[in-house]
C-alpha positions as CSV (number, residue, x, y, z in Angstrom):
1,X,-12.8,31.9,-68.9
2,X,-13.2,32.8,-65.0
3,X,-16.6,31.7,-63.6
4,X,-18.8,34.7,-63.4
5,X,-21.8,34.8,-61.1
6,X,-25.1,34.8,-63.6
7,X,-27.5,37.8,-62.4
8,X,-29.3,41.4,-63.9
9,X,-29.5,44.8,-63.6
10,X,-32.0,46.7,-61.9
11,X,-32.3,50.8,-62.5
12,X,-34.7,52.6,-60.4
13,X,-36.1,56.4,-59.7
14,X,-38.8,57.0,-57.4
15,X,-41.4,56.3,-60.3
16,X,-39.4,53.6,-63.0
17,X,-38.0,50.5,-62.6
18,X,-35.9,48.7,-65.3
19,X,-34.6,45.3,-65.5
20,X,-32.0,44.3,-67.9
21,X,-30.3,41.3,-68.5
22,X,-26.3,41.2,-67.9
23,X,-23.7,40.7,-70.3
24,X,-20.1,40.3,-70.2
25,X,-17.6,40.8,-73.0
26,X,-14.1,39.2,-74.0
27,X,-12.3,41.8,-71.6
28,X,-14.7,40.9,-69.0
29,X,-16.4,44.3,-68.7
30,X,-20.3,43.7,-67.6
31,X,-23.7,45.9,-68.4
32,X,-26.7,45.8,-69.0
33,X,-28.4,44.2,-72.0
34,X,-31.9,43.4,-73.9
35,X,-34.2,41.8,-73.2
36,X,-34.9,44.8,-71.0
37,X,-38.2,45.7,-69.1
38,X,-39.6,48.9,-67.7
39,X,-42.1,48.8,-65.4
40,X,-44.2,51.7,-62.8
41,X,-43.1,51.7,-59.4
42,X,-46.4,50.0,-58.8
43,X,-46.1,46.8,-60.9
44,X,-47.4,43.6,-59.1
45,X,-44.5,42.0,-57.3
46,X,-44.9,38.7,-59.3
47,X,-44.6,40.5,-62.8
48,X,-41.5,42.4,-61.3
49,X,-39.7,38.6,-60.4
50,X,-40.5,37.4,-63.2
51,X,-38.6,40.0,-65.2
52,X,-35.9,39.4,-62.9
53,X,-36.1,35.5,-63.7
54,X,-36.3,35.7,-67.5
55,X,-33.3,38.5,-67.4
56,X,-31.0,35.9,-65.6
57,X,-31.7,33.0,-68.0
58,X,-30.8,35.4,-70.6
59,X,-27.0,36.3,-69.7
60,X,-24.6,36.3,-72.2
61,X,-20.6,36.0,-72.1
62,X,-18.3,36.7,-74.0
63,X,-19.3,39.1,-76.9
64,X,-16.6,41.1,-78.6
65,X,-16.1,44.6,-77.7
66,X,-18.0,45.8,-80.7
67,X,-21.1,43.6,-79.6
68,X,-20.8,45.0,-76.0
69,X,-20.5,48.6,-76.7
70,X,-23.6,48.4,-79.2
71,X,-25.5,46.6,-76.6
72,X,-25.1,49.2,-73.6
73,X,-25.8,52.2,-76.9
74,X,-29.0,50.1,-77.0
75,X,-29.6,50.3,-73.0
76,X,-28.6,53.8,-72.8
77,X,-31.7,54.8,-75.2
78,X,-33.8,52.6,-73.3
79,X,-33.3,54.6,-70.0
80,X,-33.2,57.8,-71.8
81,X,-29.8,58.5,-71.3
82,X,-26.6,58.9,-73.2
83,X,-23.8,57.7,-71.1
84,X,-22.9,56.4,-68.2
85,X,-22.4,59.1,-66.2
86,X,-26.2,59.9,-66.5
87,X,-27.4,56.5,-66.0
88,X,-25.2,56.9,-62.5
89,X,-26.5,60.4,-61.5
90,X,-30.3,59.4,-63.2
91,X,-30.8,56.3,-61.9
92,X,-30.3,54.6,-58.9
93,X,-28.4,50.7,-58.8
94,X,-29.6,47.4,-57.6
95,X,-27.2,44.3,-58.0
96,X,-29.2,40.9,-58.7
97,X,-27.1,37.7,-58.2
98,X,-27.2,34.5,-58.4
99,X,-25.7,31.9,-54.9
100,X,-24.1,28.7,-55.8
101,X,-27.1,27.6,-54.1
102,X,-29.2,28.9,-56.5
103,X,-30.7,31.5,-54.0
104,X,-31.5,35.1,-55.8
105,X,-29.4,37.8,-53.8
106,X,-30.7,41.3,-54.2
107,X,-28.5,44.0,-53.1
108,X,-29.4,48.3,-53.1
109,X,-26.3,50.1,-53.5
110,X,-25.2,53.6,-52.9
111,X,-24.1,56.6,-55.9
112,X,-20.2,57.1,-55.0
113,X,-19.4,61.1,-55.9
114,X,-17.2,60.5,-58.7
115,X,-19.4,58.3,-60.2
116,X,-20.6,54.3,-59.8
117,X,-22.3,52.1,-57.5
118,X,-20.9,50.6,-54.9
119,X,-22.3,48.4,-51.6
120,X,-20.2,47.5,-48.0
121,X,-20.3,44.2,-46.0
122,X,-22.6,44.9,-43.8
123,X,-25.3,46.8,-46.1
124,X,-28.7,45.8,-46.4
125,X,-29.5,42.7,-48.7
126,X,-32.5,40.2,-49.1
127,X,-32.1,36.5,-50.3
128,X,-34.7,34.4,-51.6
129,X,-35.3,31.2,-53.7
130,X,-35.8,32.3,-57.5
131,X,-39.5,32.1,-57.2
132,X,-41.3,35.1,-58.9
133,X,-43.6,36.2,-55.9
134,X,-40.6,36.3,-53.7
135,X,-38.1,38.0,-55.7
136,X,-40.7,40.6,-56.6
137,X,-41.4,40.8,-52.7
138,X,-37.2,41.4,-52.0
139,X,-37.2,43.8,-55.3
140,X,-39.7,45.7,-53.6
141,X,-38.3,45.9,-50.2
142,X,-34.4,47.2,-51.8
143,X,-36.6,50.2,-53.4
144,X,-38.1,51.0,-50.2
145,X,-34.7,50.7,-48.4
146,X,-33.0,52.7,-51.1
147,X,-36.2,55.7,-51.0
148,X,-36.7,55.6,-47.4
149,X,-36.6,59.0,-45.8
């Protein structure tokens, strides 16, 4: 199996945050996944990393197709949506990923029309050792980035 990088998934409106673990099926398609945490916008930074740390130690490869798609059903509810075009236009994406280094790399990303997130080379990203204050501190500055006026 190709290596793929170990990070989460964080989902944010202007009021909600959620933090989901990644997971990866046999056909390589990746979502999010329990454990998943909610939180207000104005959770302590340290309880917000630590989410972030526990959903990366909890990443899971591999699962079949049925596994996968039962998962996301599960995610889906959590976020009070029903598919994944309403997570897309509901919710806004951050991508959370590990560095060989073992750096946390958090990255805001921007809605594409048709649907999706995506992010350029050259976009805004913050990088900081997997501590919990200090991936709660970059968490919170991607949110401000992505809700700045």
């Amino acid at each position: 199996m190709p290596s793929i990088p170990r990070g989460c998934d964080v989902y944010c409106q202007p009021d909600r945050i959620l933090i989901a673990t990644r997971i990866t099926d046999k056909t390589l398609r990746k979502g999010p996944s329990s454990p998943f945490y909610s939180y207000d916008i104005n959770t302590s930074t340290r309880e917000l990393g630590e989410a972030i740390k526990n959903a990366i130690e909890s990443i899971r490869f591999g699962l079949t197709e049925q596994e996968f798609d039962s998962e996301i059903k599960q995610f889906f509810e959590f976020a009070e949506v029903k598919d994944w075009n309403r997570l897309e236009r509901n919710w806004n994406y951050i991508a959370v990923s590990e560095e060989p280094s073992g750096n946390i790399v958090i990255i805001p990303t921007k809605k594409m029309p048709a649907g999706g997130y995506f992010y350029e080379i050259g976009d805004p990203e913050w990088s900081s050792k997997p501590l919990p204050e200090e991936l709660g501190k970059s968490l919170r500055k991607a949110i401000q980035y992505l809700y700045q006026p």
